[in-house]
Structure formats: structure tokens, C-alpha cells
C-alpha positions in Angstrom: 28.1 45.7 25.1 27.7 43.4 22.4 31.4 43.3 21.7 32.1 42.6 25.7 29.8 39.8 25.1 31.4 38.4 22.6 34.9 39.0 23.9 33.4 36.8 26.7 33.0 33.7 24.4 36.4 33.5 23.3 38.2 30.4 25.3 40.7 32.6 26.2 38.5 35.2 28.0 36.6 32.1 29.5 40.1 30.6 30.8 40.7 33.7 32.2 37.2 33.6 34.6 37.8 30.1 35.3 40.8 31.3 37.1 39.5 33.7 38.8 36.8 31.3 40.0 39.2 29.2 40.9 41.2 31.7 42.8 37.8 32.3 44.8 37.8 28.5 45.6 40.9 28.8 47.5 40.7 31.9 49.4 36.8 30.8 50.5 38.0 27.3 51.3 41.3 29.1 53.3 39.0 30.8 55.1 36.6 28.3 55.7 39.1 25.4 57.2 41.1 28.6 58.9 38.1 29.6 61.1 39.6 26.4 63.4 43.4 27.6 63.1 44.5 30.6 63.8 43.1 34.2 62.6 46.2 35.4 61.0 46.6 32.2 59.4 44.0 32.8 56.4 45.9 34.3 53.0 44.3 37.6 52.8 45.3 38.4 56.0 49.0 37.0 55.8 49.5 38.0 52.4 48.3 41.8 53.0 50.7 41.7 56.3 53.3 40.6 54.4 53.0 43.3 52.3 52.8 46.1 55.0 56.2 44.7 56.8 57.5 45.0 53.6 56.2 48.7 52.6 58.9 51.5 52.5 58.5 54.4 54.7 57.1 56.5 51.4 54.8 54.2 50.6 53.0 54.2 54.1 53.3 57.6 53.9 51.2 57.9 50.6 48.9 55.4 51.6 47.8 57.4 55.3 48.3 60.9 54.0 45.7 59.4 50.8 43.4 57.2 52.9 43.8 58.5 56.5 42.5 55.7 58.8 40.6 53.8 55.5 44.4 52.9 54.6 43.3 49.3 55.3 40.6 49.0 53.3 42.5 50.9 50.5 45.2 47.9 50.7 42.6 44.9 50.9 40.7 46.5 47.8 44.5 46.5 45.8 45.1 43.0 46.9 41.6 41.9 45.7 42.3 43.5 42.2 45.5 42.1 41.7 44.5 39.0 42.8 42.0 39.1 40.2 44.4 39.9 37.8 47.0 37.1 38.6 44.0 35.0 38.6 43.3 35.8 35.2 46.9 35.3 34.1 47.0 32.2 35.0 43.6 31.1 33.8 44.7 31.7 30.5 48.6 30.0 31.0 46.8 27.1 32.3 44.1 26.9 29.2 47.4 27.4 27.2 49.4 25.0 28.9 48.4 23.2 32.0 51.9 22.2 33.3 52.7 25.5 33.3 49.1 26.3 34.7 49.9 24.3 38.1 53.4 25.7 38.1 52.0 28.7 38.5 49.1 28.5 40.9 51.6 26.0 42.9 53.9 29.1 43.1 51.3 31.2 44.5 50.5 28.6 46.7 54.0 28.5 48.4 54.3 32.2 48.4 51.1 32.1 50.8 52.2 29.3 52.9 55.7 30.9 53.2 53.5 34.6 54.2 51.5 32.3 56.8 54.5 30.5 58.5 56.3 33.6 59.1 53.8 35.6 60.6 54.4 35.9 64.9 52.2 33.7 67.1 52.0 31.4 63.5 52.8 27.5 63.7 53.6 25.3 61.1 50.3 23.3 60.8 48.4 27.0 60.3 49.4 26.4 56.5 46.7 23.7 56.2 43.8 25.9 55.1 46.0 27.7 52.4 47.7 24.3 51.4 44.0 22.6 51.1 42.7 25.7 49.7 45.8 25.6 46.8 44.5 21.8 46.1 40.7 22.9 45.7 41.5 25.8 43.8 43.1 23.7 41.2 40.7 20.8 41.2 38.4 23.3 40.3 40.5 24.8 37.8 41.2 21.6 35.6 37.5 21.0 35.8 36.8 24.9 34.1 39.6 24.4 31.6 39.0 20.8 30.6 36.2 21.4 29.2 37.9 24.6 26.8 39.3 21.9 25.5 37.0 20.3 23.7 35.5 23.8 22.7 38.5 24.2 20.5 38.2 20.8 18.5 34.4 21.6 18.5 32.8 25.0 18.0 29.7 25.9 18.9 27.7 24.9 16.1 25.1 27.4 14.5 21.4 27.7 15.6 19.5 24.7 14.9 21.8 22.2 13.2 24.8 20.0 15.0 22.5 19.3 18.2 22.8 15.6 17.9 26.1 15.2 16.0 27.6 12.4 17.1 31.0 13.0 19.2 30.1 16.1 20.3 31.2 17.2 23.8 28.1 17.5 26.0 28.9 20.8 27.2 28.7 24.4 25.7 29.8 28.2 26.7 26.5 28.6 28.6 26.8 25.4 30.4 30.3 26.7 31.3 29.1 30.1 32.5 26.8 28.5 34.5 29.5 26.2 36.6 31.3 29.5 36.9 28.9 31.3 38.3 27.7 28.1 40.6 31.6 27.8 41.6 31.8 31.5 42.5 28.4 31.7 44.1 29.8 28.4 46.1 33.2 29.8 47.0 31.0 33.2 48.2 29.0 31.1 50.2 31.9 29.0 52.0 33.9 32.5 52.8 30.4 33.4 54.5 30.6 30.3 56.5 34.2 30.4 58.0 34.0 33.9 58.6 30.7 33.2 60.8 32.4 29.8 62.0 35.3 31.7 62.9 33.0 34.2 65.4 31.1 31.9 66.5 34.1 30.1 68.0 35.4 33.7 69.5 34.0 35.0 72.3 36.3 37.1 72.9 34.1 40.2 72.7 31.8 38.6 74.7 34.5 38.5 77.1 35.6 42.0 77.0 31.7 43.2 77.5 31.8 41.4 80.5 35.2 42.6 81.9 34.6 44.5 85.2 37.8 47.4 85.3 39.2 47.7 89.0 38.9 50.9 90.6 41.7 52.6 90.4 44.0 53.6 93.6 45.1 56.8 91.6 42.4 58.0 89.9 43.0 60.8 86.9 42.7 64.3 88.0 39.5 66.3 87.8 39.1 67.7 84.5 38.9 71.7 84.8 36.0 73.7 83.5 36.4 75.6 80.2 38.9 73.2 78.7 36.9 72.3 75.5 37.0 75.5 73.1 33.6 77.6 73.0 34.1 77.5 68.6 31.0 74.8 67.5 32.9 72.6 65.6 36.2 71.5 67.7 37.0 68.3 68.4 35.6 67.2 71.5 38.5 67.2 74.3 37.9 63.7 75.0 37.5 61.6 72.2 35.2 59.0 72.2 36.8 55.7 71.4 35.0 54.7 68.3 35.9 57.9 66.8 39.8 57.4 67.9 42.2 57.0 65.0 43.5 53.8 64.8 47.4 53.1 63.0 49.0 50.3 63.2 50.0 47.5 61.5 47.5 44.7 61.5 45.3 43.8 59.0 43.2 41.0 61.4 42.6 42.7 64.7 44.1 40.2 67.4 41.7 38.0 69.3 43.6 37.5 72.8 42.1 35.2 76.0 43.0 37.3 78.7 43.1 33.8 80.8 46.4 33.0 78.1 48.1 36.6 78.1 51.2 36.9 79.7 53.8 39.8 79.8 57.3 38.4 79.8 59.8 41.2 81.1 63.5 39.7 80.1 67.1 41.4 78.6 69.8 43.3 80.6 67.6 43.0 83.8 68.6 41.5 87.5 64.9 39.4 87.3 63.1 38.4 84.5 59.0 38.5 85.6 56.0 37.3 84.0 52.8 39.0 84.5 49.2 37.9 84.2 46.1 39.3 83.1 44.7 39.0 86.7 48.7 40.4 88.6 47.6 43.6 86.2 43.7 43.5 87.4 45.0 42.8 91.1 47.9 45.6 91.1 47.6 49.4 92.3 46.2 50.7 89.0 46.2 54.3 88.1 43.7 56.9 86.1 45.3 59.7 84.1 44.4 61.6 80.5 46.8 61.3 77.7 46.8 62.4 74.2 48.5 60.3 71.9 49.7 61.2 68.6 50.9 59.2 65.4 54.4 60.2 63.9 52.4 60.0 60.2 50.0 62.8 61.2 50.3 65.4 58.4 50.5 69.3 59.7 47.1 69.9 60.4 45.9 66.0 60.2 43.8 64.5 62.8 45.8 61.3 63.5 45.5 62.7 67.8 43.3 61.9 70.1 42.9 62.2 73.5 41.3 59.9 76.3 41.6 58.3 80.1 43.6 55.9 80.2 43.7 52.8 83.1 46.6 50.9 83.9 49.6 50.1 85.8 52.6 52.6 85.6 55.5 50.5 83.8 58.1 52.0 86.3 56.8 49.6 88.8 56.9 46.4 86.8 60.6 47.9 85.7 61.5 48.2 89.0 60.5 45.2 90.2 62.8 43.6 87.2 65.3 45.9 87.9 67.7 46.9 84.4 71.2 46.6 84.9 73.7 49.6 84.2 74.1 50.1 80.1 70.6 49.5 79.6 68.9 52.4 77.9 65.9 50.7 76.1 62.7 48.5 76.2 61.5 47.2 73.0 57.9 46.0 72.8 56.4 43.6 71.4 53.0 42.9 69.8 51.1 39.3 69.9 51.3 39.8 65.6 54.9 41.0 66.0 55.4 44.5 65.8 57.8 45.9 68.1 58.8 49.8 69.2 62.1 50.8 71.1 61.7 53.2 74.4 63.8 55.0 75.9 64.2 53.4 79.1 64.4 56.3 81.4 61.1 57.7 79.8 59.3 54.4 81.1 60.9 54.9 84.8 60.3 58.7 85.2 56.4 60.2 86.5 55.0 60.8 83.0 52.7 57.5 83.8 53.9 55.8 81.4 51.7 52.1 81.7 50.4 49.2 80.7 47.1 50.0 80.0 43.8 47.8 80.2 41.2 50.7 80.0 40.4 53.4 77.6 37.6 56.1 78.4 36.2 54.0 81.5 35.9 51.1 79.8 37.8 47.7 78.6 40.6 48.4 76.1 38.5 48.2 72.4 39.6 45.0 70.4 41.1 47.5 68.0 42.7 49.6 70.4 45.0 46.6 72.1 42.7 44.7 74.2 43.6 43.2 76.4 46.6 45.5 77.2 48.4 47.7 75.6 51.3 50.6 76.2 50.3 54.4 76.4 53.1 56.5 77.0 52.8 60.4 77.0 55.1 62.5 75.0 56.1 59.9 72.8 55.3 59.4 69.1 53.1 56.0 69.1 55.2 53.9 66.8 58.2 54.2 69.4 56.0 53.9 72.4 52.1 52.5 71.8 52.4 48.7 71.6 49.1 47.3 71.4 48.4 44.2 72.6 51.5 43.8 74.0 53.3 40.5 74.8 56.8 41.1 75.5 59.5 43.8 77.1 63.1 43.2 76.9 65.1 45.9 78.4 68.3 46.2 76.2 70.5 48.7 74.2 69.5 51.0 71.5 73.1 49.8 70.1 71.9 46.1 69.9 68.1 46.1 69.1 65.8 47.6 66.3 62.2 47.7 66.3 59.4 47.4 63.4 59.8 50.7 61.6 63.9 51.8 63.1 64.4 49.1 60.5 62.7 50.9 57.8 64.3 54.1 58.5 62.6 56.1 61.4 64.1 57.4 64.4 65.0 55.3 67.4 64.0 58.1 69.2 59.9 59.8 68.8 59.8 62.4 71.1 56.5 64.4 69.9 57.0 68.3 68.1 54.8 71.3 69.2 51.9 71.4 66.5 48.4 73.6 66.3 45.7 72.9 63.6 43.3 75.1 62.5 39.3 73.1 62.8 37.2 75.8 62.6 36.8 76.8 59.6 37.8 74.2 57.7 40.2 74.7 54.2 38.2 76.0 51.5 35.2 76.5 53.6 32.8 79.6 52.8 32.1 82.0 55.6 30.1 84.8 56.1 31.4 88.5 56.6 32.0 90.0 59.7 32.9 87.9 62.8 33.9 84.5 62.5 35.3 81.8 65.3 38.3 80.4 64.4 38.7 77.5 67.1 41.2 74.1 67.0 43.7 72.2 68.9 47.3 71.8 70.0 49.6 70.1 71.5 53.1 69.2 73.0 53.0 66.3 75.5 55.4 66.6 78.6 55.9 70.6 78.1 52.4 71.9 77.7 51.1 74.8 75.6 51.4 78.2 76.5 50.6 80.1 73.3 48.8 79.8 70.4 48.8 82.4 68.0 46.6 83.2 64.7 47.5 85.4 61.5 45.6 86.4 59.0 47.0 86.4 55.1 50.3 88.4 56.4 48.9 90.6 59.1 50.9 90.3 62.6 50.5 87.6 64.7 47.6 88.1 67.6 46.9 85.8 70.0 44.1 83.5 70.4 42.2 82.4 73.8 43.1 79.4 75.6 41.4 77.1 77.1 41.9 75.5 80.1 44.8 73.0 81.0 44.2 69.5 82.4 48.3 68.8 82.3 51.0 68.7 80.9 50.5 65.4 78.7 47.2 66.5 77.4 46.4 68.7 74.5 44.8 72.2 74.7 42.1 74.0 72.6 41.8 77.6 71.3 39.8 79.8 70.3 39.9 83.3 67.9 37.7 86.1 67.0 38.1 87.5 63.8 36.4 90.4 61.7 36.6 89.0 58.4 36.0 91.1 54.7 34.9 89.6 52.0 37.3 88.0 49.7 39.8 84.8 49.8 42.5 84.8 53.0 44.9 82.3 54.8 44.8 81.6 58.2 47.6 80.3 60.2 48.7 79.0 63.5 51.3 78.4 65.3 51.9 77.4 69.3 54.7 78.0 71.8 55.4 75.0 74.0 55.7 75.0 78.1 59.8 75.5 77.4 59.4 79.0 75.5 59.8 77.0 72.3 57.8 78.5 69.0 56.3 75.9 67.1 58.8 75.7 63.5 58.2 77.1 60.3 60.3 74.5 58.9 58.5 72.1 56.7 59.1 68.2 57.0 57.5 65.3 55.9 56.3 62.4 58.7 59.7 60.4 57.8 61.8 60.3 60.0 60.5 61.6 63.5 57.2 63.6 62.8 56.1 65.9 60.3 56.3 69.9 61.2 55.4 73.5 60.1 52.8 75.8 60.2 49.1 75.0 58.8 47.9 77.4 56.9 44.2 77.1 55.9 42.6 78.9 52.8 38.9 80.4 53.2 36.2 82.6 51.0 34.7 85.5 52.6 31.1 86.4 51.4 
């Protein structure tokens, strides 16, 4: 401790914090001005989205399969470090060599400003809080560091003598500390402020809550008894929509009026339309249950979930724009800028495909693409779930990419058969004698018709199933088995609606969905 301490005192350990104080000064004061520009505007937020359009495919993969649905907190954490780091860095340049100080931080600066500018639904003057922020942050800098300065031509003289020696600089390590902290403290303080600004000015939750959803002319079919599996433990069959999984691709959660959305329906069709908030709200609006599933859900993962979803069918707005001949894609597109390609003839066949404006009987969550977003069953989400969608342009796979075809996926995301094992979990500890194995499975559009269990390498035997609700919805199990003491593997595998055995074949998430069996490892007592 004492030798931290004293590390501390060195000028170029204290350069080091004053740039790190400083670097707090311009995010706070960013965020502070940017709670009266827009959201995505502030440089954590463009900075960290930057990052993910430019993560490869392996990376993302590492970073769900590590973090699940925390992978967003995991990537603001590694920003803040190296942030801190870089602020340290040039802390110490600037202490060294101020030129070369505001070279630096000026760099950083236009690296922000060029991450803010480029971001979708970002204008020009939406720099200002990061270009003010830049200036702050290196006001305050020069004021930390000038005084480092003087330090060097003047040490800190010993206890009890040099107090009033003429000349010297009225300032000392603690006094320094002490602006630090204040500056910090300050910058903490101001952050505070714009974030609270920033909601006060939104009321776009507000908004939601008071949303009143249509009744539907279509509503979904009755649910039959006995589909949830009788195993304590399984997922429930709906899932609630706080415990949904969320995966996508922005960091700030868009904040949209639903008096300014508009969906522009344009490309290689007879009529280009424009719909409104209130055309959606006013049109025949249908009811049905669909499970969705992300294309980075590991074997076994729980990236699925299953709810009721409210909406108009796209086929309809399709139809109304009518595609010309040679058109054989829709690519979506988010208010932040991620897009997904479609197949078109999945959007105009009776799979209810639709633009969806309620989840679970209620207003689309902020998180979840309110105010409307795209479910389509069958369908992989990155090729098929835009959230708060903006855009549809009916072209060609031949002449348009979206977000991730770009970074090496699939155009195409149709959804693989897949069981997991829930009950018991891996590594879990269960009693001898009869034990519930229970889970889930699914394969959108054909249904599942089979699920089987083995134990270690016994024969396959079949497991119960519950009951269907369709075709696009997942179905739970259930399985008896006498277990003996000792370690065993349990497996599962389904058979889909077409006769089709879930593969053995393993394959990673990249680049259309991740398949083989699960096989979960237990200890019999």
C-alpha cells in the first residue's frame, strides 16, 4: 500500500489521473449537452456501436456464447476500461509534451465525432456535445497538468521547512488530488444530470403505458390444455416479456414518437406506400403465438422464447405495394440502422408473418421494438426480426445485403430442428431412482413430432409430448427415468413435422444456426 501511495506522487502517475479526469469531463459534459440532441448521439453510445458494426462474426459469437444476454454490459465495461487506459496514456504524453497531449485527445475527439455522424437517424449538428465535450475535457486537462509543471522545478519540500520560500508555486500533490477528485466528483455529477435531463424530456414510456392495443379481428387460437410440460422446472410455454432474450444490435434502446413513425414500403414494387402508426392501429390486426429464435443460440442455449404476438400480416401491406416479377427479397430496416433480408415469398405466404405492435397482450416493450417491429415464424431473427422498423424495400438477394450477410451469414435463416434438455440441469446432483427429465423443442413451420431421450449409450426411448398449439410454436417434453447412482449423459434429439431427425452434426452459430445433439452430464446419489 505504501508503495501504491507513493507510486501515486510521482508526476507521472498524477498526469496519468489528470487524464483520466479529464476524460470523465468530456463524456459527462457529452452527455450532459446530448440529453437535448439525439440519444445515439452521446460517445459511449456511438463509440460502443461503432464497435459492434465492426465486430467479426467470431467475435459476437464469443461475446453471446460468454455473456448470453449480459453481452452489452460486458462491452460497455471493456470500453470503460480502455477508455481509462487511453486516458491514462495521454495524461502522461500531455505532462510530457502538451502538443503532442492535444494531438492526441484532438484525435480521439474526431474519431467520436466521425462514430456520431455516421450513425442512422444521426445529423450533423448531433456532434456538438462530443465536440464541446473534447473542448472541456482539455481545458480541464491543461489546468491538471500545468500545475505538474511547477512540481518538477519545485519538489515538495520536507516537513516543516520551505513553507514560505519565496517563489514557490502555491500548490502541492494534495491540493492537486483534491481538484481531481472535485473534477471527477463534478464530471459524475453532470453525467447524473443529462442522463436525468435526457428522461425527463422522454416520455416515451409514458406513452407506451398509455397505448390502448386494438382488438384484434383474428385473434390467436385457443391455447390447448397440457401444452406446458408436467417436469417442475421447464420454461414456462409463454414467456413473459421481461424474461424474453433480447439480441440485437443497439447499445441505446431507440426512443420512437409513434405520432413520427412511418413505414416506407419502396424497391422493385408497382406502388410505393407509407404507413402510419395509427393506418397500423386502424387496420384488420391479427393475434397468433410464435416462437422466435436467435441464429447465435448455442445447442442447448436459451436464446428462444415464445409469446403472442399482435399485428398486421405483411402480406397485406405487400400486396397492396404489389413487387414486380424478379423480386425475391425485403430488406428491413431499423430506426439505428440495422437491416435483415427476407425471402419475399416467406412474407406473402399464411405463416403470419407481420408487423407487430403487441407482445403478450400488451404494447411492444421499448427493448423489444416498440413501437413496431417484424416477427416472422420459421425464420432465424437476424434475417427476419427487425425491431423498430422503419423501412421495407422489396429488391433482389443479387443486389442488396443486410447487417450481418455482410459479415458473413447466410442470406437465407430458415430455423434447424433443436431439443434441449432443462430439467436437470448439466452437472446437477440428483437423487436415485425416478427422476423427470423435461425441456423444450422446436422447428417453426414443420412442427415436432418426436422427441427422443438416451441415457449414456442405452437405445433411444421416447419421451412424452405435450400438447401442440401449431406449427410455428415450440413444444415441451417430458421423460421418466430410473436412474442408479453414479455419473451419466443424457441426450436428446427431435424429429420435425417432415420425418426429419434432428442432426448429429456439430456446427457452430456462423453461418445459419448452430446444430447437434445436447448432451447433459449429471451425478446420481
Amino acid at each position: 500500500m505504501k508503495k501504491l501511495v507513493n507510486w501515486l506522487r510521482e508526476p507521472a502517475a498524477m498526469a496519468a489521473l489528470g487524464g483520466v479526469a479529464a476524460a470523465a469531463v468530456v463524456l459527462s459534459v457529452a452527455e450532459l449537452i446530448g440529453a437535448f440532441f439525439t440519444a445515439r448521439a452521446t460517445p459511449v453510445i456511438a463509440l460502443g456501436s461503432t464497435f459492434i458494426d465492426f465486430t467479426p462474426p467470431w467475435m459476437k459469437d464469443f461475446a453471446i456464447a460468454t455473456f448470453g444476454t449480459n453481452d452489452k454490459a460486458a462491452l460497455f465495461v471493456g470500453m470503460g476500461l480502455t477508455i481509462f487506459l487511453l486516458a491514462c496514456v495521454l495524461g502522461v504524453v500531455a505532462y510530457r509534451k502538451w502538443a503532442l497531449g492535444v494531438a492526441g485527445v484532438l484525435l480521439m475527439g474526431s474519431v467520436i465525432v466521425a462514430s456520431v455522424v455516421t450513425r442512422a437517424g444521426v445529423k450533423p449538428v448531433d456532434a456538438i456535445p462530443t465536440v464541446l465535450g473534447t473542448l472541456a475535457g482539455l481545458v480541464v486537462l491543461r489546468l491538471l497538468i500545468a500545475p505538474l509543471w511547477r512540481l518538477k522545478s519545485w519538489p515538495e519540500a520536507p516537513a516543516g521547512t520551505g513553507a514560505g520560500e519565496p517563489g514557490r508555486p502555491a500548490t502541492s500533490r494534495r491540493r492537486f488530488f483534491a481538484a481531481t477528485a472535485i473534477t471527477v466528483a463534478g464530471a459524475g455529477i453532470a453525467a447524473t444530470g443529462g442522463r436525468l435531463l435526457s428522461t425527463a424530456r422522454n416520455n416515451i414510456a409514458k406513452a407506451r403505458e398509455s397505448l390502448q392495443l386494438p382488438t384484434p379481428v383474428k385473434a390467436a387460437a385457443a391455447v390447448p390444455p397440457g401444452v406446458q410440460s408436467p417436469v417442475a422446472g421447464v420454461t414456462p410455454w409463454i414467456t413473459p416479456n421481461g424474461e424474453f432474450y433480447r439480441i440485437d444490435t443497439a447499445l441505446s434502446v431507440p426512443e420512437i414518437n409513434v405520432e413520427d413513425w412511418e413505414l416506407r414500403v419502396h424497391g422493385l414494387v408497382e406502388e410505393e406506400i407509407r404507413l402510419s402508426f395509427q393506418d397500423l392501429l386502424d387496420a384488420d390486426l391479427i393475434e397468433s403465438h410464435v416462437t422466435l429464435t436467435c441464429v447465435s443460440n448455442p445447442v442447448g442455449g436459451n436464446l428462444a422464447g415464445n409469446a403472442k404476438w399482435l399485428g398486421l400480416p405483411l402480406r397485406e401491406v405487400l400486396k397492396r405495394a404489389r413487387p414486380q416479377a424478379g423480386a425475391d427479397m425485403v430488406l428491413s430496416t431499423s430506426i439505428d440502422g440495422f437491416s435483415a433480408s427476407t425471402p419475399l415469398e416467406v412474407l406473402l405466404d399464411d405463416r403470419d408473418a407481420m408487423l407487430a405492435i403487441g407482445m403478450n397482450g400488451e404494447p411492444l416493450p421499448l427493448e423489444h421494438g416498440y413501437p413496431v417491429r417484424m416477427v416472422v415464424p420459421g425464420l432465424y431473427g437476424f434475417v427476419s426480426a427487425t425491431k423498430w422498423v422503419v423501412d421495407l424495400e422489396v429488391t433482389r438477394f443479387a443486389d442488396s445485403k443486410a447487417y450481418w450477410t455482410q459479415r458473413g451469414w447466410s442470406e437465407r435463416g430458415p430455423i434447424k430442428t433443436m431439443a434441449r434438455v432443462e430439467v436437470p440441469k448439466s452437472f446437477a446432483k440428483v437423487p436415485a431412482g425416478r427422476v423427470a427429465i423435461g425441456g423444450t423443442a422446436w422447428a417453426q413451420t414443420r412442427g415436432i413430432t418426436k422427441v427422443e431421450v438416451q441415457i449414456d449409450n442405452t437405445p433411444w426411448a421416447e419421451a412424452v409430448l405435450s400438447s401442440e398449439a401449431s406449427l410455428i410454436t415450440w413444444r415441451q417434453w417430458s421423460f421418466d427415468w430410473e436412474a442408479t447412482p453414479g455419473p451419466h449423459y443424457i441426450k436428446v434429439r427431435a424429429t420435425d413435422g417432415t420425418g426429419e431427425v434432428q442432426t448429429d452434426q456439430r456446427a457452430d452459430p456462423v453461418p445459419n444456426g448452430a446444430s447437434g445433439w445436447q448432451s447433459v452430464m449429471v451425478t446420481v446419489e
